[in-house]
N, C-alpha and C positions, 0 to 999 in steps of 0.2 A: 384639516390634514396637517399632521405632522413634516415639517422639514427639516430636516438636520443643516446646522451651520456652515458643516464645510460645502454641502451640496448651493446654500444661498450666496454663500462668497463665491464659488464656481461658478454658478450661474451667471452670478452681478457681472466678475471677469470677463465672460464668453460672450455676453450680451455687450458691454461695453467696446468689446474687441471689433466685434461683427459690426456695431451702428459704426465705430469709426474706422473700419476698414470699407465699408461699404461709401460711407462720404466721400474718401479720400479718393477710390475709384473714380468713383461721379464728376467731383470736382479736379481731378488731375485730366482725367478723359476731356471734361470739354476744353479746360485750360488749354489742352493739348493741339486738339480740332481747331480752337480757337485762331492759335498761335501759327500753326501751320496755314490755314487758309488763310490769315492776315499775311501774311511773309508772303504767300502764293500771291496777293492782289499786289503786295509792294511792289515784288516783280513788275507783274505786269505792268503797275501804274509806271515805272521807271523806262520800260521798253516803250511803252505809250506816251509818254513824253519827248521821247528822244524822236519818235517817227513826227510827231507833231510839230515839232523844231525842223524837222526839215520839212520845212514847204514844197521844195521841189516837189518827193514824193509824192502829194496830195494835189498838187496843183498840175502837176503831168509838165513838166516843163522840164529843158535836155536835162538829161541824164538821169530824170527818172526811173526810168525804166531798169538801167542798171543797180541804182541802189533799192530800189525796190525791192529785185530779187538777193541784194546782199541781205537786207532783215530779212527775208522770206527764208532764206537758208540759216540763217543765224538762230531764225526762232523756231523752225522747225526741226533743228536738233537739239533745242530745249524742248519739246513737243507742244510749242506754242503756236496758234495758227491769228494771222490777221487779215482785215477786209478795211479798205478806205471807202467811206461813201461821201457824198453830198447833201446841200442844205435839206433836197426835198427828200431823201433817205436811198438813194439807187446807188447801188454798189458800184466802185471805180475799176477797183483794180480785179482779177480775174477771182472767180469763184476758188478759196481754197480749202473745201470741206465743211463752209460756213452759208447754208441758205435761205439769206435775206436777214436783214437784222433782228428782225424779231424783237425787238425795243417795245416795252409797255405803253400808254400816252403819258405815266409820269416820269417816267425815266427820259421819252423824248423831249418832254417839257423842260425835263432837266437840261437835260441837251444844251438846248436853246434857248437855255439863260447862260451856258457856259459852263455848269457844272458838271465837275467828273461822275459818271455814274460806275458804282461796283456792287458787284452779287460775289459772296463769295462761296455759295455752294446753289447753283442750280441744276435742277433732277430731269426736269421737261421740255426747257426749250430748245433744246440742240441734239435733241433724243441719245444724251449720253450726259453724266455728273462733269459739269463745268465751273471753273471761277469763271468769268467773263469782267471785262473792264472795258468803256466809253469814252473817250476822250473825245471833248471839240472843238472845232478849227473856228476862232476868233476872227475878223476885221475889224478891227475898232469894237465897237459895240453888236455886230452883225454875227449871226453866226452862218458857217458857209461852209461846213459837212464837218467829219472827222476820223475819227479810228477805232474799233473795236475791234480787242482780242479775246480770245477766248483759250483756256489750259484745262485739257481733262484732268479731273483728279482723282482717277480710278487707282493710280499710282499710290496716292495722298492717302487713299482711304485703303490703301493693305498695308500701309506702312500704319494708319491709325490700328488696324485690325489690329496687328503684328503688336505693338506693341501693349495694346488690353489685354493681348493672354501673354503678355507676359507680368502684366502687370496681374492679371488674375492666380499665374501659378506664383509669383512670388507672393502674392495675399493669403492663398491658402499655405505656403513654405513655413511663411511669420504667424497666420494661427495655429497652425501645428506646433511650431514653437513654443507661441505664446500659451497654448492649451495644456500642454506638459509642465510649464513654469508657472503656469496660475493652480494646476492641479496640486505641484509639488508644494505651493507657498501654502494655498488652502489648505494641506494635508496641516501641513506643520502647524499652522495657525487652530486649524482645532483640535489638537492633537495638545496644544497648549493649556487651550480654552478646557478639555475633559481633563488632564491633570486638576486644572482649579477647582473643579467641576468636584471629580472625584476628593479631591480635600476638605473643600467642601462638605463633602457628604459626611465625611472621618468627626471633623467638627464638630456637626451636628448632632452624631453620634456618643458623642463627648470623647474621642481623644483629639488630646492639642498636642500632641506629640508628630504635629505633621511640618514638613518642610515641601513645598514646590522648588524643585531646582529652575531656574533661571540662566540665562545668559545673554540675552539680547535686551539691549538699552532702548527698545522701544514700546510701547502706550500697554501693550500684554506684558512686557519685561517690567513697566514698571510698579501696574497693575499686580502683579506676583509677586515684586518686591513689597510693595503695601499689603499683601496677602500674609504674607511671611512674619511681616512686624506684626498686623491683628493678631496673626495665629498664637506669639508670645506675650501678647498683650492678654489675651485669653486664658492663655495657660496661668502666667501671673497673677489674674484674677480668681480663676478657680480654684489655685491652690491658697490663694489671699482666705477666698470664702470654706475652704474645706478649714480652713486654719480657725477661722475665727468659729465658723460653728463646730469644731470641735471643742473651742475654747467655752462655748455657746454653753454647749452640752454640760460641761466639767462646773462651768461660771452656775447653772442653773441648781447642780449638786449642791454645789459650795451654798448660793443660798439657801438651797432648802434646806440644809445642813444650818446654815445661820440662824434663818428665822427658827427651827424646829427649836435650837437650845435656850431663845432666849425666851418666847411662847411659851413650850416647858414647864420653865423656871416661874413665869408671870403667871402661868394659872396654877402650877402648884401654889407660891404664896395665896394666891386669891383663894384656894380652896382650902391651904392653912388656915387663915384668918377666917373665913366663913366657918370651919366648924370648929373654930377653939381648936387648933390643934398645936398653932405655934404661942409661945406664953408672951404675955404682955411684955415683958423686957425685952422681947427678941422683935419687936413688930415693927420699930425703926430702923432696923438693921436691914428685914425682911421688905421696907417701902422700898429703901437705899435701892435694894437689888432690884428691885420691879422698873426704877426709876433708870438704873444703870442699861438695862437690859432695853428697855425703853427706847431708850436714846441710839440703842445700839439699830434697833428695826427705824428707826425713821432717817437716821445716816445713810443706811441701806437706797429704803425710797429716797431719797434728796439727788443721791451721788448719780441714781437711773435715771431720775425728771431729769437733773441735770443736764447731762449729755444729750435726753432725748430731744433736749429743748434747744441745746446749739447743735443737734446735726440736721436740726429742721429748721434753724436758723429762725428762732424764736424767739434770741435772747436780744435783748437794745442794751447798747452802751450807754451810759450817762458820763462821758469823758469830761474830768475837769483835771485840773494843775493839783498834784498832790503833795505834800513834803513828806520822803520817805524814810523819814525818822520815826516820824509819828507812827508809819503801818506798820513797821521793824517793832518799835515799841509797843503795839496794841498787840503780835502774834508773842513775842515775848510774854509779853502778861499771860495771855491765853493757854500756853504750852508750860509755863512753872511749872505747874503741878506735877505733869507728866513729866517733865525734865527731869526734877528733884528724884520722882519716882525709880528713873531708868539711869540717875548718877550723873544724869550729861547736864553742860554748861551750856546755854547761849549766851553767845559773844555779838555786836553788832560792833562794826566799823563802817561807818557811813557821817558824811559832812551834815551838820542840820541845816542847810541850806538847798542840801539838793532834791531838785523835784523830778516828777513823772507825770506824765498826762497820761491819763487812765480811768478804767471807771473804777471807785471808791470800793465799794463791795468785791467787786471781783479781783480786783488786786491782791486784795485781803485772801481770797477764796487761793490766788493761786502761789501765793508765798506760802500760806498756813498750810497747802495742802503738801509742797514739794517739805516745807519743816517738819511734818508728820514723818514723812515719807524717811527725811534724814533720821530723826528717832527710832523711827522703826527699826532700821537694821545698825544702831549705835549704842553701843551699852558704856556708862562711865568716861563716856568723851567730851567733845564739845562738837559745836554747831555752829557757824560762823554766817553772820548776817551781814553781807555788805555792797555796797553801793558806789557807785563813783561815774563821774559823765564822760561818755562817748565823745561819737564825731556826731551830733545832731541829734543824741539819745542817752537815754540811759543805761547801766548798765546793772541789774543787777545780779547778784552771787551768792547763791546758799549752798557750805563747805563741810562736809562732816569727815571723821575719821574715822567711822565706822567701817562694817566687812568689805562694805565694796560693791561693785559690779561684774559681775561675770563677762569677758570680753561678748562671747556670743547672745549675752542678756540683752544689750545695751539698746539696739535699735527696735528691741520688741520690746521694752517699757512702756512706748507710747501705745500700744495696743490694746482694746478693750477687752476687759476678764482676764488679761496677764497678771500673774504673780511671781516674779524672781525668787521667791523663796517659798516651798509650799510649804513648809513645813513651817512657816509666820503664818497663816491662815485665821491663824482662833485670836493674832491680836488687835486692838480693837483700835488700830490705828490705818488707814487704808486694806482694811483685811477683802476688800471685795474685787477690787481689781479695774477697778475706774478713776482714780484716781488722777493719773499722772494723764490719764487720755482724756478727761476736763480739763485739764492744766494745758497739755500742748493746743487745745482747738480755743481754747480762750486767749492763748497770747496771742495767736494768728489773728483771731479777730481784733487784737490789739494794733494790727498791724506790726508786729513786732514776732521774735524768735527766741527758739529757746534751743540750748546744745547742752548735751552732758558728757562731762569727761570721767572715768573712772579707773581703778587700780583694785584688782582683787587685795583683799587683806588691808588696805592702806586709804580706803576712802572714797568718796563722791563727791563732786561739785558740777550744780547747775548753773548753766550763766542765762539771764534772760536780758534780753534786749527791749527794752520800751522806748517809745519817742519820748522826746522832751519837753514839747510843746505841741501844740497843734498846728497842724500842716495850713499853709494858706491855700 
């Protein structure tokens, strides 16, 4: 069976109200009784003391008789009634509504060892609700009669009545109370609980366009504030993923557009050359291109292994001390061609002294790929390679004065199948759009950073940070 929340937090409230109102009855009620019949015995024990102290009285010696009747008057307008009797238990003084003592054999026993006996609520022996109290008359060690009073507490017990209904209407006053205040709270509390509920729902439906209002700073308020944050965390990511599989979609074109022209090309030659079509002069020219093309589809596969292989964290560093003259110098070699071809100068300014801890290869992978990258949007410039030491690292800088970066391009370069210029596409320098996003997850794994600054019209410079040494 189904229960709704508000009805089990109601319930838990009612239940819990009711056990501890019902305790409190219990235990205030006899606390009560308690305290009143102990007071009632102190009484008496105080007035039984006091008759006991006088000897006279009990001994019947002059003037007995007069003070007799002064406690007999004293205590009778407190509705207290007394009887002296002697050792062997026979009443002294005149019957006053009290007949015979009616004492247990241990209570006698007590007696007559000298100790006070007290009942503080008896039903039967005096055929009416009594405290009664025992006092006995000592000689030396002898006992030699004493005192019993006795105080009905029919009084006692309407004043107890009297005040359990008052204590009962004030219990039911306070869960009426309490029952409108636990109703109201439970209301509100799942009334909170079905907002999350219902947003929830919205969610899962896929809009993240939801907010739960809030206002209370407690475990559901903060609860809903952690609600609020997922919600945008959510949003954030599925416009992240609508983003990238668009790019996905566009990224996949662009290949099948890549691989289609260079494929094309490689079996046209191949099927030149298979039927004599193209002439012997021409068939080194026609390898050139198969070879060029070649190279262009296995850039392709390398650049997707790549990535696929650091985002599944496949890739091992082989970190040693490098001098960053030498890797400055070996991408320089490797980009001539292409420089000369595009007009542009590389320049390197770097100490031959300075090092970086890194791994060999991929250093290489991530300079050469960001100097591609300067080429590609640099015509007739120059490209600036340089290097210089941090606070505990290195520092290096590749600088071009080419077109630039678009301000709003700048934080989407690192993204996978981005291209800032589509209309660079067909060149065969970063033409796929992975690039720069091997380059940023490679330096993290260097433990190291990379930032770009840029200016439409006036250029780009990346600064990459590498450690200097290895960490101890």
């Amino acid at each position: 069976m189904k229960v709704k929340y508000f009805h089990q937090l109601l319930g838990t409230h009612i239940s819990i109200l009711l056990i501890a109102f019902l305790l409190l009855s219990v235990l205030f009620t006899r606390f009560v009784e308690d305290y009143v019949f102990q007071t009632k015995v102190n009484e008496l024990k105080s007035y039984g003391n006091q008759i006991v102290n006088e000897s006279a009285i009990l001994d019947h010696k002059i003037g007995a008789k007069v003070a007799f009747a002064t406690y007999v008057q004293m205590l009778r307008a407190r509705d207290i009634q007394f009887v002296t009797f002697t050792q062997e238990g026979d009443i002294q003084s005149p019957n006053r509504g009290i007949n015979g003592l009616k004492l247990s054999g241990t209570e006698w026993d007590k007696l007559s060892d000298g100790e006070v006996v007290s009942v503080k609520q008896d039903l039967k022996r005096f055929n009416q609700e009594v405290t009664m109290v025992a006092f006995p008359k000592m000689q030396g060690d002898q006992f030699s009669g004493g005192v019993l009073l006795i105080s009905p507490i029919s009084g006692t017990r309407q004043f107890i009545q009297q005040l359990n209904k008052f204590l009962t209407l004030t219990m039911v006053v306070s869960l009426i109370v309490a029952l409108l205040m636990s109703w109201f709270l439970s209301r509100s509390h799942g009334k909170r609980i079905m907002r999350l509920r219902q947003a929830a729902s919205q969610i899962a439906s896929g809009n993240y366009n939801v907010k739960v209002p809030y206002g209370k700073s407690d475990e559901i308020g903060e609860l809903t504030k952690d609600f609020n944050e997922m919600t945008k965390r959510l949003k954030r990511s599925n416009e992240e993923i609508e983003r990238l599989e668009a790019r996905r979609k566009k990224f996949l074109g662009d290949v099948s557009h890549e691989m289609r022209t260079p494929l094309t090309t490689i079996r046209g030659v191949i099927e030149g050359i298979r039927n004599d079509m193209i002439p012997y002069e021409d068939r080194d020219k026609s390898m050139d291109l198969v070879e060029k093309e070649t190279r262009r589809l296995i850039r392709l596969v390398n650049e997707n292994l790549d990535y696929e292989k650091i985002r599944s964290n496949q890739i091992k560093l082989e970190k040693e001390t490098i001098v960053l003259r030498e890797v400055f110098e070996i991408i320089k070699e490797q980009l001539l061609y292409q420089a000369d071809a595009q007009q542009n100068e590389i320049v390197m300014n770097v100490e031959d002294d300075l090092k970086v801890y890194a791994d060999y290869d991929r250093l290489i992978q991530i300079i050469l790929n960001i100097t591609q990258n300067s080429m590609q949007f640099t015509t007739s410039g120059h490209i600036e390679l340089s290097g210089h030491m941090g606070h505990d690292e290195t520092i290096i800088e590749i600088t071009d004065n080419g077109i630039g970066i678009d301000r709003n391009d700048i934080e989407s370069i690192w993204d996978r199948f981005y291209k800032a210029d589509i209309s660079r596409k067909n060149n065969p320098l970063g033409e796929f759009g992975l690039g720069l996003s091997i380059v940023k997850q490679l330096v993290e794994l260097h433990d190291g950073s990379i930032e770009v600054e840029s200016t439409k019209g006036q250029g780009t410079k990346f600064t990459i940070k590498l450690p200097s040494k290895q960490k101890d």
